[in-house]
PyMOL CGO cylinders between C-alpha atoms (Angstrom):
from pymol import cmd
from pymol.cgo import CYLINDER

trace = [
    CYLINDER, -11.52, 10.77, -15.00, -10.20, 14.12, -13.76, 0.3, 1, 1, 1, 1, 1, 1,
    CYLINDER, -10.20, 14.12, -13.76, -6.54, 15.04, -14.80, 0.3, 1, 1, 1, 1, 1, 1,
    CYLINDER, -6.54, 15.04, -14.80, -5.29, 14.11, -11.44, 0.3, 1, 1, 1, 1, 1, 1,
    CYLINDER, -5.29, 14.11, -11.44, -6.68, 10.22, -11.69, 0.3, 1, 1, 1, 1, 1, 1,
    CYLINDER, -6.68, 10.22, -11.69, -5.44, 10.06, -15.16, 0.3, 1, 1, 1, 1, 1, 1,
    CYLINDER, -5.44, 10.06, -15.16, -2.01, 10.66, -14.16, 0.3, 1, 1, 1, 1, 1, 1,
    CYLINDER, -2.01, 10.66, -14.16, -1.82, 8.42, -10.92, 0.3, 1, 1, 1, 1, 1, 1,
    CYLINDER, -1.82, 8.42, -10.92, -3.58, 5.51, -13.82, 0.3, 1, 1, 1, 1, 1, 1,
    CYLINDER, -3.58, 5.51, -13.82, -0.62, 6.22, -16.25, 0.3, 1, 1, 1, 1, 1, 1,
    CYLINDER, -0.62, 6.22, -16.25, 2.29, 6.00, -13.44, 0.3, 1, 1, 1, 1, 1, 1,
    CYLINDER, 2.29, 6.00, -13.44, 0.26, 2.55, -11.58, 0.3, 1, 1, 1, 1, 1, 1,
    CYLINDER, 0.26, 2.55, -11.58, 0.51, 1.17, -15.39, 0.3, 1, 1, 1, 1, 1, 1,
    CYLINDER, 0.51, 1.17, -15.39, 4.10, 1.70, -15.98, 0.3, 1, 1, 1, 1, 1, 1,
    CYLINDER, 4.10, 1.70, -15.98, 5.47, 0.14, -12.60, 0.3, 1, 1, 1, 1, 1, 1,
    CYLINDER, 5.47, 0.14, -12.60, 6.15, -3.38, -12.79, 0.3, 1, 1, 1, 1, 1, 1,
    CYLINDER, 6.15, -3.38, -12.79, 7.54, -5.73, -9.89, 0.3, 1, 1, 1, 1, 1, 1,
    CYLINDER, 7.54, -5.73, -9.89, 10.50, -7.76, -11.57, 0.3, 1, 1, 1, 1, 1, 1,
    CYLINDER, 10.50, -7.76, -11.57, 9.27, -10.91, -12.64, 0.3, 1, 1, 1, 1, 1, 1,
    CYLINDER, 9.27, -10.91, -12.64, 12.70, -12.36, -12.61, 0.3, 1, 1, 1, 1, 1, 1,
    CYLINDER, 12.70, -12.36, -12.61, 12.81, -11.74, -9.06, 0.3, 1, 1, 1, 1, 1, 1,
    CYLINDER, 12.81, -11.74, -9.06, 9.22, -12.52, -7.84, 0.3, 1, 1, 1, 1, 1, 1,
    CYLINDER, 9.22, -12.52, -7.84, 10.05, -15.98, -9.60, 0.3, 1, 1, 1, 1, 1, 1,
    CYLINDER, 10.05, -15.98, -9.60, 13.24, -16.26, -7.42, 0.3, 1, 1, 1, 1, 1, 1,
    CYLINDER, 13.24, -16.26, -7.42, 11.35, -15.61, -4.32, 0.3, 1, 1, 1, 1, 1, 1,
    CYLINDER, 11.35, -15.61, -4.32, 8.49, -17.83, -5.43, 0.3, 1, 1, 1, 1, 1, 1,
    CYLINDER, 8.49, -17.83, -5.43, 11.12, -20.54, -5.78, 0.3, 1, 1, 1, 1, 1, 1,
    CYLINDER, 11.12, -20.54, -5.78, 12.41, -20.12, -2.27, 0.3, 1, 1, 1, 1, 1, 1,
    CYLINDER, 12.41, -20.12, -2.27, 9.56, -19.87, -0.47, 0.3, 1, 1, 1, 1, 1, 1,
    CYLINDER, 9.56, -19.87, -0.47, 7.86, -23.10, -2.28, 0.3, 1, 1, 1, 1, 1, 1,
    CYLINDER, 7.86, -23.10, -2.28, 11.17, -24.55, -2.45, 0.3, 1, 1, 1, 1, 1, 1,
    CYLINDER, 11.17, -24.55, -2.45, 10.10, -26.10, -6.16, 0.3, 1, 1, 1, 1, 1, 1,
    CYLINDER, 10.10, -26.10, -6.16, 10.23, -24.83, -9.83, 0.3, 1, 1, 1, 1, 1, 1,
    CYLINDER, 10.23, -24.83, -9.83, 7.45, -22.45, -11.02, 0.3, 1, 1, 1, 1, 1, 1,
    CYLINDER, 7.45, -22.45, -11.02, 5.82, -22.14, -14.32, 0.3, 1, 1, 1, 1, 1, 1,
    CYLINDER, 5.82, -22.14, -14.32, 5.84, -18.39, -16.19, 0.3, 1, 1, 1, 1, 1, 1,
    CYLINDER, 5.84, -18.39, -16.19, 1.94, -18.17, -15.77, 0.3, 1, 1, 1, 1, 1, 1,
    CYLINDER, 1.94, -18.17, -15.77, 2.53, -18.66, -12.03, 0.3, 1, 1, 1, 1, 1, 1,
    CYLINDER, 2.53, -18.66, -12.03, 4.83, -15.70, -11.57, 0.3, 1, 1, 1, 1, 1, 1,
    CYLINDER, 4.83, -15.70, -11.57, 2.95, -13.45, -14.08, 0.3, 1, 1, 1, 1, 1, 1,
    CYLINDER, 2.95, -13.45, -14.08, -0.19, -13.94, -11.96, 0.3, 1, 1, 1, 1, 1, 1,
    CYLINDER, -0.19, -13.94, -11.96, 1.76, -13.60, -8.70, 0.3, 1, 1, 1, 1, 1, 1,
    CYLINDER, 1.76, -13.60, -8.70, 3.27, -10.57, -9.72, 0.3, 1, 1, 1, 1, 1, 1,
    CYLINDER, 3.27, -10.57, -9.72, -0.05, -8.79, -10.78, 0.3, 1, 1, 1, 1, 1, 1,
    CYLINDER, -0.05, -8.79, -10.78, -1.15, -9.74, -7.53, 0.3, 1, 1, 1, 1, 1, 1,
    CYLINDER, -1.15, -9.74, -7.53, 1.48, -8.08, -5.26, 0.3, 1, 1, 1, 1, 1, 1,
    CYLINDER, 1.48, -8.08, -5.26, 1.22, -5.24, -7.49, 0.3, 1, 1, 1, 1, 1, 1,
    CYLINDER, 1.22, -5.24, -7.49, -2.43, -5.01, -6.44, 0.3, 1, 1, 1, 1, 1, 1,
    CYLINDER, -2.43, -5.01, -6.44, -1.56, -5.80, -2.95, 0.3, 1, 1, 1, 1, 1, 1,
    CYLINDER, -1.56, -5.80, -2.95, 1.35, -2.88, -2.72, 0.3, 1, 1, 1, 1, 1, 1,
    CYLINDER, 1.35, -2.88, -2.72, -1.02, -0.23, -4.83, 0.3, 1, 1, 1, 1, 1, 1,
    CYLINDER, -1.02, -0.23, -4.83, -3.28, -1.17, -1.53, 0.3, 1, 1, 1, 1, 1, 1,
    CYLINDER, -3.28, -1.17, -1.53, -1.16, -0.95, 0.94, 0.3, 1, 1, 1, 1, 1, 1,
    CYLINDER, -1.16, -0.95, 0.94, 0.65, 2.54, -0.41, 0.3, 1, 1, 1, 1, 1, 1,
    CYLINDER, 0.65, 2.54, -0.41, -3.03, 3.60, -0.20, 0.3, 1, 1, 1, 1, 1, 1,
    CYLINDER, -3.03, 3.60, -0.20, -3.74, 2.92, 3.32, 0.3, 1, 1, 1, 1, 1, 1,
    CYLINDER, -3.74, 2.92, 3.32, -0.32, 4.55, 4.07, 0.3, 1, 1, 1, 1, 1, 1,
    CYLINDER, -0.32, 4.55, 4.07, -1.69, 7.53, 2.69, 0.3, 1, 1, 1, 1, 1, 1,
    CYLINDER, -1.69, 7.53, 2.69, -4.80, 7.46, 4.09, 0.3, 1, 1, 1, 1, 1, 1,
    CYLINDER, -4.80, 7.46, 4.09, -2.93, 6.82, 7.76, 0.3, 1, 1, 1, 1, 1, 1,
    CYLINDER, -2.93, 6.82, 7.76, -0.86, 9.93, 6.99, 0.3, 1, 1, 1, 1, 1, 1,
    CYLINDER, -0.86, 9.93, 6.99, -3.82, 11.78, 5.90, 0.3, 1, 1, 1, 1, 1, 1,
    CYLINDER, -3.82, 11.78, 5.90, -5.86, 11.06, 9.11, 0.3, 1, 1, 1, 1, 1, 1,
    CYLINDER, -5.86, 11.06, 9.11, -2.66, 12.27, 11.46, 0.3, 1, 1, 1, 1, 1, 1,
    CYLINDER, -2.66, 12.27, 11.46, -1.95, 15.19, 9.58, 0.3, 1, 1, 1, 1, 1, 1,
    CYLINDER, -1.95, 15.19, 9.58, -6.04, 16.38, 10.19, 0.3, 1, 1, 1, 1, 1, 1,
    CYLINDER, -6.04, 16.38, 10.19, -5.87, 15.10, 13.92, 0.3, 1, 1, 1, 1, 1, 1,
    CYLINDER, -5.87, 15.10, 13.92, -2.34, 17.17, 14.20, 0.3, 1, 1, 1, 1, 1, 1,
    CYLINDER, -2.34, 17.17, 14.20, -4.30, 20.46, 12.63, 0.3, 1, 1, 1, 1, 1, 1,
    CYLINDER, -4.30, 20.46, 12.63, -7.61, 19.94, 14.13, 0.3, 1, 1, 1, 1, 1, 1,
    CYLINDER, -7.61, 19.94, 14.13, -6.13, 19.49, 17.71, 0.3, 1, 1, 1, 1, 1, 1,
    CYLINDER, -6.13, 19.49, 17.71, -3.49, 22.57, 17.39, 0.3, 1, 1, 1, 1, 1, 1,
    CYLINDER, -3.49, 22.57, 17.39, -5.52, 24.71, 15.06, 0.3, 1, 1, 1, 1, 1, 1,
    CYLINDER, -5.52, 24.71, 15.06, -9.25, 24.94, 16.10, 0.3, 1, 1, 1, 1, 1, 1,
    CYLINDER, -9.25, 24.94, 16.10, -9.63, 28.42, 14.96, 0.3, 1, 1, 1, 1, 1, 1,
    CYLINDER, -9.63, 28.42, 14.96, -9.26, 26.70, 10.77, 0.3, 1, 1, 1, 1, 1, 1,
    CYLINDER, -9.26, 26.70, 10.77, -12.69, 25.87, 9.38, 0.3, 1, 1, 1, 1, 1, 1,
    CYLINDER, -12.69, 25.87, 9.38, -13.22, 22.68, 7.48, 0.3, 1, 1, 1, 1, 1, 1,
    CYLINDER, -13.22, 22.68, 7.48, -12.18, 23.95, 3.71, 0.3, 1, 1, 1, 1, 1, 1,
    CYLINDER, -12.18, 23.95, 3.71, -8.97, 25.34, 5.62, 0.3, 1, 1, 1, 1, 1, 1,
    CYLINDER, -8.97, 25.34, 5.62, -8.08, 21.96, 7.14, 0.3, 1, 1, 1, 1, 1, 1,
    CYLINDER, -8.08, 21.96, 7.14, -8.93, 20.17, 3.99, 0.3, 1, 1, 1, 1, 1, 1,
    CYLINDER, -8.93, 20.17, 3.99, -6.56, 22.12, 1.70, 0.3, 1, 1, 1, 1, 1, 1,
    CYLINDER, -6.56, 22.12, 1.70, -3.71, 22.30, 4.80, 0.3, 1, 1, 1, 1, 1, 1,
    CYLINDER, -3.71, 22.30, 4.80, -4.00, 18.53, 4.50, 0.3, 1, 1, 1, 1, 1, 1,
    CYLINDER, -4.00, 18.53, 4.50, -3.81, 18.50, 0.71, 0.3, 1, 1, 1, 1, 1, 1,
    CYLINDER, -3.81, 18.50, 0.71, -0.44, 20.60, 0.78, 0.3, 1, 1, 1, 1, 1, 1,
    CYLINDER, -0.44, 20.60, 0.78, 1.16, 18.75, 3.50, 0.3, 1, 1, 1, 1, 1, 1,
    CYLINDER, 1.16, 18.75, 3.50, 0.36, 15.64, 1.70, 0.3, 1, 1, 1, 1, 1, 1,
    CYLINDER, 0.36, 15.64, 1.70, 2.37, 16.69, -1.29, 0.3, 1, 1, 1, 1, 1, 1,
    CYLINDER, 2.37, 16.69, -1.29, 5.43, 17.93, 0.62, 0.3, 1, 1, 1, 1, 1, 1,
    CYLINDER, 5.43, 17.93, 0.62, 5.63, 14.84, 2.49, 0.3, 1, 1, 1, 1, 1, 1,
    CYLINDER, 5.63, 14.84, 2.49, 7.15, 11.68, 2.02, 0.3, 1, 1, 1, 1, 1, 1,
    CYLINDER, 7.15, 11.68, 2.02, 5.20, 8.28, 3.10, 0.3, 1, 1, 1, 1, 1, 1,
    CYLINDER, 5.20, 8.28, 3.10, 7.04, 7.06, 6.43, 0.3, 1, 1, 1, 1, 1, 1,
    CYLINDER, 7.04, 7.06, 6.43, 7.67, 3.44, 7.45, 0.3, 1, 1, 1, 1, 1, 1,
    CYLINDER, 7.67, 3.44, 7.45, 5.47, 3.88, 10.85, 0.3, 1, 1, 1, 1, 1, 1,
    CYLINDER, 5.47, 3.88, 10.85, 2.42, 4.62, 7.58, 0.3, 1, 1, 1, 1, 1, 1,
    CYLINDER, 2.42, 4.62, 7.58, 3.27, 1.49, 5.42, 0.3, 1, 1, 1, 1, 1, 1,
    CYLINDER, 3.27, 1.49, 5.42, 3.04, -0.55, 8.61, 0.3, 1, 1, 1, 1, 1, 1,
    CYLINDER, 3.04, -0.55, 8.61, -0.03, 0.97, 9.89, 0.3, 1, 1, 1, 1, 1, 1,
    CYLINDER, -0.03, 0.97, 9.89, -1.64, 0.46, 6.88, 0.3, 1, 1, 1, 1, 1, 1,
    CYLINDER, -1.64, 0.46, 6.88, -0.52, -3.25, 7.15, 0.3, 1, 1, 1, 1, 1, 1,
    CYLINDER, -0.52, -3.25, 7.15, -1.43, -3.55, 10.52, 0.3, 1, 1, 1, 1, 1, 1,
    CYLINDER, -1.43, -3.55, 10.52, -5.29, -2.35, 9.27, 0.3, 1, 1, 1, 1, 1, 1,
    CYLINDER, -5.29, -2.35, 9.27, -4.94, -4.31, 6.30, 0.3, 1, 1, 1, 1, 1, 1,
    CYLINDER, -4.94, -4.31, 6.30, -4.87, -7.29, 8.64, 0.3, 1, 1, 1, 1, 1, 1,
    CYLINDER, -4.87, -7.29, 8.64, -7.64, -6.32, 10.69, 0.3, 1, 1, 1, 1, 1, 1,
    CYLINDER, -7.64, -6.32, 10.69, -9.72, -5.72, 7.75, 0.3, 1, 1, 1, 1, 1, 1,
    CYLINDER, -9.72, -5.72, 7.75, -8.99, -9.63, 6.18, 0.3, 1, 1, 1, 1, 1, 1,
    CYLINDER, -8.99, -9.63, 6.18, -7.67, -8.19, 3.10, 0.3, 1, 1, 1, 1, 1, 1,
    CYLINDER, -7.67, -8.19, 3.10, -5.72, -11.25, 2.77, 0.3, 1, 1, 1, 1, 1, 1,
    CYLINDER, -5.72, -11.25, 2.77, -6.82, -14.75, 2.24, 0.3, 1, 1, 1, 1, 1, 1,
    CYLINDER, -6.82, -14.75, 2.24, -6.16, -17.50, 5.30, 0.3, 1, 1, 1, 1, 1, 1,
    CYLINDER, -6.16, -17.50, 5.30, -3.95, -20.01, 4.09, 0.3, 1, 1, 1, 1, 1, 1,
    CYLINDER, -3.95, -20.01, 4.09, -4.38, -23.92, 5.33, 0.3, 1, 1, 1, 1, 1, 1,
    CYLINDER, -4.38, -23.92, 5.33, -2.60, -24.96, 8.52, 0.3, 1, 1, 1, 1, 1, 1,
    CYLINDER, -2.60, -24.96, 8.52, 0.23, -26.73, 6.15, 0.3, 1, 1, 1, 1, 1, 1,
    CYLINDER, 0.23, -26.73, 6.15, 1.01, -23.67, 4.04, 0.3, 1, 1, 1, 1, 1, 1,
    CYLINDER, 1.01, -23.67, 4.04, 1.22, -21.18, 7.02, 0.3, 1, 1, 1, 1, 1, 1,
    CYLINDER, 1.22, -21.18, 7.02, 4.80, -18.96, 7.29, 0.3, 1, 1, 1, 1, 1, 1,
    CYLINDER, 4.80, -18.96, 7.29, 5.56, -16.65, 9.56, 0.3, 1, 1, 1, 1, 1, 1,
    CYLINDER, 5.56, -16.65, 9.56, 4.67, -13.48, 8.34, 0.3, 1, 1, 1, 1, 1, 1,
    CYLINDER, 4.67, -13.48, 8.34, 7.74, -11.18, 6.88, 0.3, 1, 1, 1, 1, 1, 1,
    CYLINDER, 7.74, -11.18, 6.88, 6.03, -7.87, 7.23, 0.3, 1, 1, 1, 1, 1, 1,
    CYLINDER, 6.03, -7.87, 7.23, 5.64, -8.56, 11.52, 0.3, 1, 1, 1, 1, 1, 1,
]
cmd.load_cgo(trace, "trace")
């Protein structure tokens, strides 16, 4: 793995969603009691499903940035454009309009499973 990948592996292994939390939530939403091995598992899994979703933010903000340079800058060449949108990148904080975007595609793409007809909430993210 290059230096880079190393060091995004090392941060994604020390975050952590608050299990005492997800199992408050969990306990809400299913209105019932829920074992530790239920909230472990759940909380791995929205880990997983946030590390995605960051992702596709990213990837949103990448693809406006290059439309934003390629549209005002034709004169840059390809290698110009690509290290523009590298730097801009790193000075530039994910927005909400990028999280939901990537949510929005996330959808599209059936990242998640459908639920049955009895277990269906309204979603909190719409």
């Amino acid at each position: 793995m290059s230096e880079d990948q190393v060091s995004r592996y090392e941060r994604f292994r020390r975050t952590h969603l608050s299990r005492q939390i997800m199992e408050k939530w969990m306990q809400r939403v299913l209105d019932q009691k829920v074992h530790a091995n239920c909230v472990i598992i759940t909380t791995g899994i929205a880990k997983v499903f946030v590390g995605q979703l960051i992702e596709g933010a990213r990837e949103v903000m990448e693809g406006e940035i290059r439309g934003f340079l390629e549209a005002t800058q034709p004169q840059l060449t390809p290698e110009q454009i690509e290290d523009e949108v590298l730097n801009q990148l790193a000075a530039r904080p994910i927005e909400p309009f990028h999280i939901m975007e990537s949510h929005r595609r996330m959808q599209q793409d059936d990242f998640t499973a459908p639920l049955p007809a009895a277990c269906r909430k309204p979603c909190p993210f719409s």
